[in-house]
C-alpha positions in Angstrom: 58.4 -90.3 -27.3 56.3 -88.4 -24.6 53.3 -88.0 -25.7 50.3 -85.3 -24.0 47.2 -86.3 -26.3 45.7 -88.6 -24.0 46.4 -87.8 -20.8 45.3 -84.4 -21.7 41.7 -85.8 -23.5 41.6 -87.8 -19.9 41.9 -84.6 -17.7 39.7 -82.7 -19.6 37.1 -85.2 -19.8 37.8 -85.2 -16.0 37.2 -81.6 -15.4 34.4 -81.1 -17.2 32.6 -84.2 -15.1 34.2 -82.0 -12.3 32.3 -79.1 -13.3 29.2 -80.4 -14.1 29.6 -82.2 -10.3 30.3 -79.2 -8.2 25.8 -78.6 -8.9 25.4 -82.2 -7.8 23.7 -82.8 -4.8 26.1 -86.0 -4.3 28.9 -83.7 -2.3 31.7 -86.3 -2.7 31.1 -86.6 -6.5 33.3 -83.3 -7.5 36.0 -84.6 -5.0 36.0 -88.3 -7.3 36.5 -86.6 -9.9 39.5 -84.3 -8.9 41.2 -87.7 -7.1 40.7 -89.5 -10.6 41.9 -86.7 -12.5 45.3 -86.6 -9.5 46.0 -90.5 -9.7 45.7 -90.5 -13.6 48.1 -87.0 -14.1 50.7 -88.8 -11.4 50.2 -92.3 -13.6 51.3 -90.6 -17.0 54.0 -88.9 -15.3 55.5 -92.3 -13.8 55.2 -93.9 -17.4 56.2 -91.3 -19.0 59.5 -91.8 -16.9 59.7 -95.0 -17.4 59.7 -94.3 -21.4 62.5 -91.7 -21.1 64.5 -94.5 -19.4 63.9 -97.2 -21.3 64.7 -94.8 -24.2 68.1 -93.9 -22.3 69.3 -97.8 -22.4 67.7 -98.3 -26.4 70.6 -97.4 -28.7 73.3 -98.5 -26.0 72.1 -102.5 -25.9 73.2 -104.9 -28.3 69.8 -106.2 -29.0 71.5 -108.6 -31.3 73.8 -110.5 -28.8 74.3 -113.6 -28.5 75.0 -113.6 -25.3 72.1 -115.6 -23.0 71.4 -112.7 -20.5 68.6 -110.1 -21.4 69.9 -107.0 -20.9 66.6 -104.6 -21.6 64.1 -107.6 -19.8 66.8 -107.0 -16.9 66.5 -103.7 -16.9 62.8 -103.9 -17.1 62.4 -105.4 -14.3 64.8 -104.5 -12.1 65.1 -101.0 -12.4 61.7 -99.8 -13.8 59.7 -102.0 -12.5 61.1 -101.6 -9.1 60.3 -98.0 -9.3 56.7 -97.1 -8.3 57.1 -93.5 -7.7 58.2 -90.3 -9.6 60.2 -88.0 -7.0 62.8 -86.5 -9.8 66.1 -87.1 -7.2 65.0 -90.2 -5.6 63.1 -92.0 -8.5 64.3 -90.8 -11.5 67.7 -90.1 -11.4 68.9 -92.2 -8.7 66.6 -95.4 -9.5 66.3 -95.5 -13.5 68.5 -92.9 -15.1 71.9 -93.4 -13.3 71.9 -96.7 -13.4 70.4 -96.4 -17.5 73.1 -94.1 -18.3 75.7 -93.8 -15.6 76.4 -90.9 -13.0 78.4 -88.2 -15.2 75.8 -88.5 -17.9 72.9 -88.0 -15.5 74.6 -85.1 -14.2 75.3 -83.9 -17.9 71.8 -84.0 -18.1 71.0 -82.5 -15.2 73.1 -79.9 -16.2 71.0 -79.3 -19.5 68.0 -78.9 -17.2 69.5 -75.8 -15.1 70.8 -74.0 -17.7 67.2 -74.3 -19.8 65.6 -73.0 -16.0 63.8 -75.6 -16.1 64.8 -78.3 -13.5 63.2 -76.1 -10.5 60.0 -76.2 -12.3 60.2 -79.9 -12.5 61.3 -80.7 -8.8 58.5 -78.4 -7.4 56.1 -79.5 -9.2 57.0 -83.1 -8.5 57.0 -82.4 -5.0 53.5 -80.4 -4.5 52.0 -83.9 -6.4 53.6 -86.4 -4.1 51.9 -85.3 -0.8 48.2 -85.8 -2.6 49.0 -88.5 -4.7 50.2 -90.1 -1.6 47.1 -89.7 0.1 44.7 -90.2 -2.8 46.9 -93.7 -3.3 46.5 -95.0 0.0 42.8 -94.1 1.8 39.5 -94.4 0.5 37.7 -90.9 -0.1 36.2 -89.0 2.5 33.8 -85.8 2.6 36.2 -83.9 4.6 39.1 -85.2 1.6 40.5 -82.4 -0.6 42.2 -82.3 -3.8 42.7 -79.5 -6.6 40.4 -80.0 -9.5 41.0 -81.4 -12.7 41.8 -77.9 -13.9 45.1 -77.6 -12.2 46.6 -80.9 -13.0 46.4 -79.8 -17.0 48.1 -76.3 -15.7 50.8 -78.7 -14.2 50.4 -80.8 -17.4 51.4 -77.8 -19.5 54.3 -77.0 -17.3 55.6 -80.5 -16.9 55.3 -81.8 -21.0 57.9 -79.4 -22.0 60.3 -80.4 -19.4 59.7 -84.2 -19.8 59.8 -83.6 -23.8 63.3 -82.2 -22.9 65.1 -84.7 -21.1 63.6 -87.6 -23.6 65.6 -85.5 -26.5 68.3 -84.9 -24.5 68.4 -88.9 -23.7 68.6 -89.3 -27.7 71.9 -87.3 -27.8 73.5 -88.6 -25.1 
């Protein structure tokens, strides 16, 4: 299941550091703050794929075989943890959920998404996060460095949750 509690305790915790920074005389310390709040929001949104894939192979495996190869540790490894990003074409459905659930299923899914209206949200959104998590990921912080505060990740939280929330139920049926 996707869960929002804590990611949403984290970014508000977060933004209200960020607030209480922006009168700091430290100027980078309101910047820290909005790049925490960026790489935690992109963390919960990479896990939280990761769960709505594992959840995609859980009622197909036979976690009773006797066969010697481990299916789920297999797929743990090779799919999710090879998979350190959360673009929805490139990482989700082509990395975890097509080979989870197979092509026609990931388009049945996909399917679901477009006629709720909802997989435009998802792919923007997705997108506008990549560029700064990007960034944030691989330099150290600078002065001149610029990232939205804390505030709009938890807009993009609300937007995202329902989505996510979505596809794990729709995993369930298929």
């Amino acid at each position: 299941m996707i869960i929002k509690k804590e990611i949403h305790t984290n970014l508000s915790f977060l933004d209200n550091k960020y607030t209480e920074a922006l009168r700091s005389p430290i100027a980078i310390e309101p910047i820290m703050y909005s790049k925490l709040a960026l790489i935690e929001y992109c963390g919960w949104i990479e896990e939280s794929m990761d769960k709505i894939a594992k959840r995609a192979t859980k009622s197909k495996l036979d976690h009773k075989s006797e066969h010697s190869f481990n299916y789920e540790k297999y797929f743990d490894k090779t799919i999710i943890g090879r998979t350190s990003s959360f673009q929805y074409e490139d990482d989700f459905i082509k990395k975890m959920l097509i080979p989870a659930i197979g092509i026609h299923k990931s388009q049945s899914l996909e399917n679901v998404l477009i006629k709720k209206r909802v997989l435009e949200t998802l792919v923007t959104e997705l997108s506008n996060l990549k560029i700064d998590r990007n960034r944030s990921a691989h330099t150290y912080t600078k002065y001149t460095h610029t990232y939205s505060a804390p505030s709009y990740y938890i807009n993009s939280l609300n937007k995202i949750f329902p989505i996510l929330r979505t596809v794990y139920s729709e995993i369930i049926k298929i």
